[in-house]
C-alpha positions in Angstrom: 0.0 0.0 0.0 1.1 3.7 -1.0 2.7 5.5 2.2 -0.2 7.7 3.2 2.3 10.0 5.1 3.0 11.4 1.3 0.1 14.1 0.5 -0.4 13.1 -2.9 -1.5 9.5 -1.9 -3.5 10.7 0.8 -5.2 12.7 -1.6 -5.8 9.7 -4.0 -7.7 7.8 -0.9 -9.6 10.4 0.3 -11.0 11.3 -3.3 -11.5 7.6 -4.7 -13.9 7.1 -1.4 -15.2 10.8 -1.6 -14.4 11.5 1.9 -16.0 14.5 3.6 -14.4 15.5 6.6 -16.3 16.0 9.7 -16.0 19.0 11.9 -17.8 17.1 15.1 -14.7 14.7 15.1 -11.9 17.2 14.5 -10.3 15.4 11.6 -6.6 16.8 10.7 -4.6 14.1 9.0 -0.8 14.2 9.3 1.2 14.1 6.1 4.5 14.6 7.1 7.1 11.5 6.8 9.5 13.1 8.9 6.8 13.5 11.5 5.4 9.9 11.4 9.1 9.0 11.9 9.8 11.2 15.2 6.7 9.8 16.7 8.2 6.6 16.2 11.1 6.9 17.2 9.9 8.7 20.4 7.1 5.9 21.0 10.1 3.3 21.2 7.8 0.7 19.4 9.5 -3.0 18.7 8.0 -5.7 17.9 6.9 -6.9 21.8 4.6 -4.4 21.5 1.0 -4.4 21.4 -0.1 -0.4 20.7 -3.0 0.9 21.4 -4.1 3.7 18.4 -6.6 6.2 19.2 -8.0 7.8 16.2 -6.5 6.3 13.4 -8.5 8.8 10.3 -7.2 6.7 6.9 -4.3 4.6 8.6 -1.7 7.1 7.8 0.5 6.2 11.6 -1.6 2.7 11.6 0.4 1.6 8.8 4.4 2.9 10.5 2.8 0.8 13.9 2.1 -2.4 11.8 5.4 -2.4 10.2 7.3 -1.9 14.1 4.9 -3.4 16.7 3.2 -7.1 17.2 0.0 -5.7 17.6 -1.6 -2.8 16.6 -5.5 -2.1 17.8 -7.0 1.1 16.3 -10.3 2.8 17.7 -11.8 4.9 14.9 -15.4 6.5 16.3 -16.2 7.5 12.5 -18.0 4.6 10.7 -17.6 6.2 7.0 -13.5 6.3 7.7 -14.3 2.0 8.9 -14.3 1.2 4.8 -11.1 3.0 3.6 -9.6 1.8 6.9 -10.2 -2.1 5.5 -8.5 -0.9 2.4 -5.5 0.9 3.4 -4.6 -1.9 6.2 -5.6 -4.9 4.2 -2.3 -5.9 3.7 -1.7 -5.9 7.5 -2.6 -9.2 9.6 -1.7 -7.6 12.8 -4.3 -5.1 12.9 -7.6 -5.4 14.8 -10.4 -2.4 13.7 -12.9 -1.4 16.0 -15.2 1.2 15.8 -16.1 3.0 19.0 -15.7 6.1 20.6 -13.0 5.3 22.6 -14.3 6.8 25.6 -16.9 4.1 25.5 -13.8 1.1 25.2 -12.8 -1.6 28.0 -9.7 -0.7 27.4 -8.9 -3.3 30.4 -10.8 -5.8 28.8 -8.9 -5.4 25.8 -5.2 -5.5 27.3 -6.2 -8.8 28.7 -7.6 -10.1 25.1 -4.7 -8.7 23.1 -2.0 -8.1 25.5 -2.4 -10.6 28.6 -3.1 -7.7 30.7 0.4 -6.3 30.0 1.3 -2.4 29.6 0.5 -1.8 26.0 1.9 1.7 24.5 -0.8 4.6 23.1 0.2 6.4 19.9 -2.5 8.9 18.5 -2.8 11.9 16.8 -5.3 13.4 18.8 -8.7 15.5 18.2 -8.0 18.5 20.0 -11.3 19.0 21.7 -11.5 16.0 23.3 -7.8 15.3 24.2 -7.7 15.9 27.8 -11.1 13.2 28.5 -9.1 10.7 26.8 -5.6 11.1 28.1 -7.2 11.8 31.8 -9.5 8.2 30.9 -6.5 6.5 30.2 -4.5 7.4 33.8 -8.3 7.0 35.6 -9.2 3.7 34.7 -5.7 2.4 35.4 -5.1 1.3 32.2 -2.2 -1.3 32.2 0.2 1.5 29.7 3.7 1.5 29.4 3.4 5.2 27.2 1.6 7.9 25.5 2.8 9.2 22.8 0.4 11.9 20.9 -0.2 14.7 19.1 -2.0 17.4 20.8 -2.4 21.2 20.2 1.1 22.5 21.2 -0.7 24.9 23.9 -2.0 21.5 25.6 1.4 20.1 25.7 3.0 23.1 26.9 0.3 22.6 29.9 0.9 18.9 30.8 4.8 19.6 31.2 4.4 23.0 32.9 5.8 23.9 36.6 5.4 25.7 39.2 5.5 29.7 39.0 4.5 29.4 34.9 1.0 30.9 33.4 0.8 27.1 31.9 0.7 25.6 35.4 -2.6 24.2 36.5 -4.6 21.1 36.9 -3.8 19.8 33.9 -0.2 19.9 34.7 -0.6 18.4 38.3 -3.0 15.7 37.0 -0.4 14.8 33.9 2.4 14.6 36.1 0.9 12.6 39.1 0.8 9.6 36.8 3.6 10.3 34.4 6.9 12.2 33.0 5.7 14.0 30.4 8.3 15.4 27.3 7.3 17.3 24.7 9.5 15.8 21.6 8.7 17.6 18.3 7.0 20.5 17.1 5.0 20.2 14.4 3.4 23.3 11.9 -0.1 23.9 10.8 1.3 22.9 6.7 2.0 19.1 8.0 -1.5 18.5 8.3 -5.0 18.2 6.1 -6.6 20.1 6.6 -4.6 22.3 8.1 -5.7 23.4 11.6 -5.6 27.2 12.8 -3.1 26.2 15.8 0.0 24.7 15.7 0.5 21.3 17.5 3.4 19.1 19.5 3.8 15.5 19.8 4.5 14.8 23.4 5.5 11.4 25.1 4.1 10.9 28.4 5.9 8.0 30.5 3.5 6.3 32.9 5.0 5.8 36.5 4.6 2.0 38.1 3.0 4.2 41.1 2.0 8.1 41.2 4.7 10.3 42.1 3.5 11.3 45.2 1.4 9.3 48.2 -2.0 10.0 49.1 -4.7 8.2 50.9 -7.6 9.9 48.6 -7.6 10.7 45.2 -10.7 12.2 45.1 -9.7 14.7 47.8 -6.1 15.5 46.7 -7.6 16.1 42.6 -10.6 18.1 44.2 -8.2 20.3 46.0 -6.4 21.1 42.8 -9.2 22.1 40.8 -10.2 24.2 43.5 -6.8 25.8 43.3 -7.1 26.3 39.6 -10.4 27.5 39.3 -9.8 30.7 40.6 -6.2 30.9 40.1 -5.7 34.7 40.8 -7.3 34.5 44.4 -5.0 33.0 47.2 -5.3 29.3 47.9 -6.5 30.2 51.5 -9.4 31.9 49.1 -10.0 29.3 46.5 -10.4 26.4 48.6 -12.7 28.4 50.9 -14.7 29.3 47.9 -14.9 25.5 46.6 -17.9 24.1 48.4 -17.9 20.6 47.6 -14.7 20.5 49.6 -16.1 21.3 53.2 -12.9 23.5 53.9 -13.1 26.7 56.2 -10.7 29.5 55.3 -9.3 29.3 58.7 -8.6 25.5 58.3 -6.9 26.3 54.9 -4.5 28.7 56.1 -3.6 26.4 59.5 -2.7 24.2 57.2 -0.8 26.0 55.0 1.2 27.5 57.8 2.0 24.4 59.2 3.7 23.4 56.1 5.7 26.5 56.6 4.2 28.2 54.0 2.3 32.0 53.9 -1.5 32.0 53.8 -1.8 34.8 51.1 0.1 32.1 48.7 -1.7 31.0 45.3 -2.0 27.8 44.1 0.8 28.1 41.2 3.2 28.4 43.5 3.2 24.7 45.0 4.4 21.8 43.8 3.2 18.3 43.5 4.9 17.1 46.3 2.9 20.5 47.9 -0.3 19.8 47.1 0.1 15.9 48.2 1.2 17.2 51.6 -1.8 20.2 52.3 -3.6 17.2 50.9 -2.9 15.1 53.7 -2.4 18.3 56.7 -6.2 19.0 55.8 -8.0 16.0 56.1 -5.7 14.5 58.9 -4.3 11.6 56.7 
C-alpha cells in the first residue's frame, strides 16, 4: 500500500472514497514522513509491543505501527472512515479495527484479550477538543500503559509539562504529572496536516509511572483540592479552597494548614508543587 504519510496518496484515498471530513470529530490528518518517523522513534515501538491507536482517520500512523509493533489495535469512532480503513490496512494481519468512541472502550478488557493484561503503548494523533477526557480516561481507569505518545495542540502540551510559578501551570499539569513524566519531543506546523488546523500542535511522550509520584490516601480529595486551586487561580489558595464548596474547607482550616507546612496563607496555588499539594492534601483531612 502507498505510504499515506506522502500528500499526494493521501489525496488519492480520500477522493476515490469521496471523503467528507467532519468537523464534530476534528479530523486533521498528518502528512509529514519526517513527523510519522519522530513519533516513532519517540514511541520506542518493537515488535513486543501491542499499541493501542486512538483515532487512526485513513491509517496514515496505523500503517508505521504495523510495520514496528506485534499488535496494533486502532479505535476509529467515524463509521464512514471503517471502509477505507479495511482498504488501506488490508495488507496488515496484525491489525484489529474497531469502531467506538473510545471513551466508551474496556480498554482493560482489551489489554487482557490482546495483551495478557500487560502495559500496552498509546500512539494517536489526537482531536484536540477531546484530548484531555481521553488522556485523563486513560490514567483514571488504570489502564495497564507503558506510554503515550500523541499529538495534541502545542498549547495542551505546553500545559501537561508546565511547573510551578508558569501561566501554563494548573490542573492539567498536576493531574499529567501525578501519573507520568511527560516530554514534549517535536513540534509540528499547521502545513503538515490536512486540513490544516488554525493552531499549531506538539507531539508529546508521556511515560506512565509504576505508582504516582507522590502518596496519598484519597484521590478524590487531593484532585478536588487542585481544581479548587485552579479554578480561581488569581485568588489565594486560602481563598479558592474556601470558595470550593464541595470541599467542606473553612478559610481558617486552609491557612492552619498552610502555615503548618511553613508556608504564607496569602500564597496562590501556582506556587506549590506536587509534592505540595500531596502534603496540604494530607495536613487537611488528617491523613
Amino acid at each position: 500500500m502507498a505510504d499515506l504519510g506522502i500528500a499526494r496518496n493521501t489525496i488519492e484515498v480520500l477522493q476515490k472514497h469521496q471523503f467528507h471530513f467532519q468537523k464534530k470529530y476534528g479530523q486533521n490528518f498528518l502528512i509529514d514522513t519526517s513527523v510519522l518517523e519522530r513519533i516513532m522513534a519517540a514511541a520506542e515501538i518493537t515488535e513486543q509491543d501491542c499499541v493501542l491507536e486512538i483515532g487512526p482517520g485513513i491509517g496514515t500512523m496505523t500503517q508505521y505501527l504495523a510495520e514496528r509493533a506485534r499488535e496494533v489495535v486502532a479505535v476509529e469512532v467515524d463509521r464512514n472512515l471503517i471502509p477505507i480503513l479495511e482498504e488501506t490496512l488490508s495488507e496488515y494481519a496484525n491489525v484489529t479495527l474497531i469502531n467506538e468512541d473510545i471513551l466508551k472502550v474496556d480498554l482493560n478488557q482489551l489489554a487482557k484479550e490482546k495483551n495478557a493484561g500487560e502495559p500496552m503503548k498509546v500512539v494517536a494523533n489526537l482531536p484536540y477538543y477531546i484530548t484531555t477526557p481521553i488522556v485523563m480516561g486513560l490514567f483514571e481507569r488504570q489502564v495497564p500503559l507503558k506510554s503515550i505518545t500523541i499529538m495534541v495542540q502545542k498549547e495542551v502540551a505546553e500545559r501537561m509539562q508546565a511547573g510551578p510559578g508558569t501561566k501554563d501551570y494548573g490542573a492539567l499539569s498536576l493531574a499529567v504529572q501525578y501519573y507520568a513524566k511527560p516530554e514534549v519531543v517535536a513540534k509540528v506546523p499547521p502545513n503538515c496536516f490536512m486540513p490544516r488546523p488554525t493552531v499549531g500542535s506538539a507531539v508529546i511522550r508521556l511515560t506512565r509511572y509504576e505508582e504516582p509520584l507522590v502518596k496519598v490516601r484519597d484521590e478524590g480529595k487531593f484532585f478536588g483540592i487542585i481544581r479548587a486551586a485552579f479554578n480561581q487561580r488569581r485568588k489565594t489558595l486560602v481563598n479558592a479552597l474556601g470558595n470550593g464548596a464541595e470541599l467542606e474547607i473553612t478559610k481558617e482550616r486552609a491557612a492552619e494548614a498552610l502555615i503548618q507546612m511553613g508556608l504564607t496563607p496569602t500564597v496562590r496555588g501556582e506556587a506549590l508543587t506536587l509534592e505540595q499539594f500531596a502534603e496540604l492534601s494530607r495536613v487537611i483531612y488528617g491523613e
